[in-house]
N, C-alpha and C positions, 0 to 999 in steps of 0.2 A: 597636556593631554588630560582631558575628561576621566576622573576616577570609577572602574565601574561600579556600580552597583549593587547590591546584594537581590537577589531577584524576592518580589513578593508572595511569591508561593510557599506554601506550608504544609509538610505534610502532614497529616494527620493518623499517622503509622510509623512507627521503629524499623525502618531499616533491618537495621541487625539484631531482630529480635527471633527469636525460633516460635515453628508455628504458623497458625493462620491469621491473616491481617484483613479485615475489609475494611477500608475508610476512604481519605478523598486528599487530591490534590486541592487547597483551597487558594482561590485568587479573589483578593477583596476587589470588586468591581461596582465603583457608586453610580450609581442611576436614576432615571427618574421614579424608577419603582419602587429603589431601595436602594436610599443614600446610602446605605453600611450595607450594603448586599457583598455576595461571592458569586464567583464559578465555581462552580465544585466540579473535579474531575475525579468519578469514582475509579478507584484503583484497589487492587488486591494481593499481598506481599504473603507467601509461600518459602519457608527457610527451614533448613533443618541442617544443623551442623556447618561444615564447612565446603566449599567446592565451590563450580563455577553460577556467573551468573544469567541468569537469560534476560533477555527483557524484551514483553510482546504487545505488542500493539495491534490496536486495529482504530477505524475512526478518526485515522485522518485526514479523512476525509468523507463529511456526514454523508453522501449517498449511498455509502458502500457498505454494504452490510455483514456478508460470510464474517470478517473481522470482529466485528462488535456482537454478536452471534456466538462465532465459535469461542471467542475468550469468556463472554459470560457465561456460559455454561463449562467452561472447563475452571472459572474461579469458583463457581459453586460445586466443582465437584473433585478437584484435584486433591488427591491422598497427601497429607504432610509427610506418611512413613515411608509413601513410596518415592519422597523428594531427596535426590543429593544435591544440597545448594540452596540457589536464591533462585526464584520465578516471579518476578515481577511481572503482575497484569495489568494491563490499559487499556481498554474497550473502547471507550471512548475516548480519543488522544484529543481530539478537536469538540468537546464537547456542545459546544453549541451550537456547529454545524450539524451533531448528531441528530440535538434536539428539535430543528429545523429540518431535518431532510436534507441538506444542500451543500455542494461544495464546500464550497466559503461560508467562513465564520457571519450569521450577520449581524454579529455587533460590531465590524470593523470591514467587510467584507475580505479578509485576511486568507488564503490559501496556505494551511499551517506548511501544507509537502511544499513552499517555496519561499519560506520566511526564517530557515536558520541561514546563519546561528543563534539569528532573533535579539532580541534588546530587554533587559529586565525594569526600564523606563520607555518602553514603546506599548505598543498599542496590546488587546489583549492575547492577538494570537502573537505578535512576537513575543509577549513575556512569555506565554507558551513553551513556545521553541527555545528559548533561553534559560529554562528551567531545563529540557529535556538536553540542554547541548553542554551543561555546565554542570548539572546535578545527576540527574540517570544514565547519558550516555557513560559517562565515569566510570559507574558501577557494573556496566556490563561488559560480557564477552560475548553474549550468543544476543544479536538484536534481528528479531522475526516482525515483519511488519506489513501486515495485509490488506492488500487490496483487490478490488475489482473495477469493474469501469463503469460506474456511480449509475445515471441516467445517460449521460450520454455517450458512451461508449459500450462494447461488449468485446470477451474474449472468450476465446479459447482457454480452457484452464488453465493457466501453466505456474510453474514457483520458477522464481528468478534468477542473476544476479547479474553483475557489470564484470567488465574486463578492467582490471584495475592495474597499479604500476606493479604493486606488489604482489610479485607470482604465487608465492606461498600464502599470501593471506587470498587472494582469489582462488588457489586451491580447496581453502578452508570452505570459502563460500559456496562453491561450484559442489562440496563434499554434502552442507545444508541442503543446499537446492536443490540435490537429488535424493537426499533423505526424505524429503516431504513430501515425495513421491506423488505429485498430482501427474495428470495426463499426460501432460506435456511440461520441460525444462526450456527456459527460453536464458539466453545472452543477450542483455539489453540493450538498444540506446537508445538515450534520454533526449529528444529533443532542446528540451530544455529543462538544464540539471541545476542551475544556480538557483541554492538555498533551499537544497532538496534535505531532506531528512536520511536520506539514503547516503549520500556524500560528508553528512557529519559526520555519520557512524563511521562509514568508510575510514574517512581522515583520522581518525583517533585510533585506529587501527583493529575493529571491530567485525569480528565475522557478520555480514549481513546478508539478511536473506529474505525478498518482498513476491509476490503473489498479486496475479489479475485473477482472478476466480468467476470472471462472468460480468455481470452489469446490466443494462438496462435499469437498476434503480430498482432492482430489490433481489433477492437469494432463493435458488430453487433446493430442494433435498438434494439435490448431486452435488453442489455447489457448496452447501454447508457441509455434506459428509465428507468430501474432498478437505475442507479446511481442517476439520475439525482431527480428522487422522493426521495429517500434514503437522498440526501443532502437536501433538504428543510424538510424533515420530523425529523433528526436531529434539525435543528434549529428550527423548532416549538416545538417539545419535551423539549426543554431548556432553551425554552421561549426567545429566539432568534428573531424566525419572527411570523408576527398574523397567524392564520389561524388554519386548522385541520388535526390531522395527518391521512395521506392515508395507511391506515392501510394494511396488504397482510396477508393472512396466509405463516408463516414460520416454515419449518424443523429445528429442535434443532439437531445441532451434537455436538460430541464431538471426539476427539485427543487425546486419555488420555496416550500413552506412542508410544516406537517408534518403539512398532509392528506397527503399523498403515501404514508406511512405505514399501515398495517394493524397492529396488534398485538393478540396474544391476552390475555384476562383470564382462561381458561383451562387447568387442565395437560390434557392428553390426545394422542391420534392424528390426526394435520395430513390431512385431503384439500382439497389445491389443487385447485379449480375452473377455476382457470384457468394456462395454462405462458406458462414467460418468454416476450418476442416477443408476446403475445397483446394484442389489442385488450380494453382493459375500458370498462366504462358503468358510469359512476356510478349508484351503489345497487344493483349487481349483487353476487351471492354469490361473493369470490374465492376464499373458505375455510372450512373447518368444520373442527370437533376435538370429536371422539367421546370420551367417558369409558370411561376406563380403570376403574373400580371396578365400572361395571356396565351390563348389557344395558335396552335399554328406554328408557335418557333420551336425548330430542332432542339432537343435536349444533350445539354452538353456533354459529351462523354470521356471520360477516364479512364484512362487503358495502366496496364502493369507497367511499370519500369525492370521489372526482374521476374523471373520464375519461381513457384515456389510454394505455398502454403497460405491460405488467406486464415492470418493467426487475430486479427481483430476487423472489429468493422464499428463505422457512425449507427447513433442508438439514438434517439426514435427517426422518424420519415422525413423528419426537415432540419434542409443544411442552409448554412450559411458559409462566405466567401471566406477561407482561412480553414475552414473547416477539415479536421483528417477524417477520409473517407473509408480508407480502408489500408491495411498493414499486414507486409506480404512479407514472411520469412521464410529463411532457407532450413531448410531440414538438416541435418548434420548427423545424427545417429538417434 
């Protein structure tokens, strides 16, 4: 058996130091630009005494923004006196998707949400994920990790989490999810969960708590004010920082299998029948997609497989065959 490896990241911040930290995850990465270059992944450590740890993330994935948003401005502005504990911040988790705009990494085209528990001799987003799966998940108990639905998708706001084996730690979670109080609480599934970031945490046995905040490929004011109370209502909930939690009322959804799901078998031009928020009926028309090659052929239509709430939809006008069109949950309380 292959010995592993020590991962090549460094941080450039004390851990366990008290106080405020800004510095960088650095990952030496030689290029043709700069044979002794880095990634630098800015991060910012918040500690004061002893108690639990958080750890928040946003950027992982570069199109989504409320994340990389609401964290940099709460590492520029979060009180050390008003800290009990540790607050590790990560805006940027996938930093070079950030810097690019786009999903995937493009120095590897690497999708970091699908590459744990990652390799500390693989490519740059597995070392990545190998850092975060071997070195920060460790240290935490509360992991917050935001997203929205980059360019090509859009949601309904909601904070997350999964139905997991462990009742009591899914309690924990479902307790987060509704502390961050956005519009709506969703119960997920993952299409496709393997090597998800969500599932490390999980497994190590980590209150985790993720966020769709919107999409389209960039962040409106409802969108970021949404995150940004979400994050600090987290950390009050877990006894992280003083204060009181800002409480919202929230829609309970649920995901429970993958009728929930709409996807197209055709490429063409997307008309949504129906917008997020919207009441749907099963066997109703949520979508059609008109050919692009030519005038005249009927446009294919998508009808509900369940009743229910249209909780996301395809983001911008043109699909392609595979394509999820539209995600229809049930309401639950």
């Amino acid at each position: 058996m292959r010995e592993l490896r020590d991962n090549p990241i460094s941080p450039t911040v004390d851990f366990d130091r008290d106080g405020v930290q800004h510095g960088f995850l650095k990952l030496p990465y030689s290029r043709d630009d700069s044979a002794w270059g880095a990634v630098m992944i800015p991060l910012t450590v918040v500690k004061t005494g002893t108690g639990p740890t958080a750890l928040l993330t946003g950027g992982n994935h570069g199109d989504e923004y409320e994340g990389p948003l609401a964290l940099s401005k709460l590492a520029q502005g979060l009180d050390v006196d008003a800290v009990s504990g540790r607050v590790i911040i990560v805006p940027f988790m996938n930093a070079p998707a950030v810097r690019a705009g786009t999903r995937t990494s493009p120095i590897d085209k690497g999708n970091l949400n699908r590459s744990f528990p990652g390799k500390p001799d693989g490519t740059v987003t597995e070392k990545i994920a190998d850092y975060f799966q071997r070195y920060l998940l460790p240290m935490a108990d509360v992991v917050l990790d935001i997203h929205s639905g980059g360019k090509t998708l859009d949601f309904l706001p909601f904070a997350a989490c999964h139905v997991l084996p462990d009742k009591a730690q899914q309690a924990r979670c479902e307790a987060g999810m509704r502390a961050f109080s956005a519009p709506y609480c969703m119960r997920m599934l993952e299409l496709d969960a393997v090597g998800m970031y969500d599932c490390a945490a999980e497994e190590q046995g980590k209150v985790f708590v993720t966020t769709e905040l919107g999409g389209g490929g960039s962040s409106t004011a409802k969108s970021l004010a949404i995150a940004e109370r979400g994050v600090r209502n987290v950390l009050i909930h877990f006894g992280l920082l003083r204060g009181e939690v800002d409480t919202a009322k929230s829609v309970m959804l649920d995901m429970p299998d993958g009728d929930c799901f709409v996807a197209s078998e055709d490429d063409g031009l997307l008309e949504m029948c129906r917008d997020l928020g919207d009441s749907v009926i099963k066997g109703e028309v949520v979508a059609r997609v008109y050919s692009l090659g030519r005038t005249g052929v009927p446009a294919a239509e998508y009808r509900a497989q369940r009743s229910g709430l249209l909780a996301a939809r395809h983001f911008p006008g043109l699909v392609k065959s595979g394509d999820t069109l539209a995600v229809i949950a049930d309401i639950v309380g």
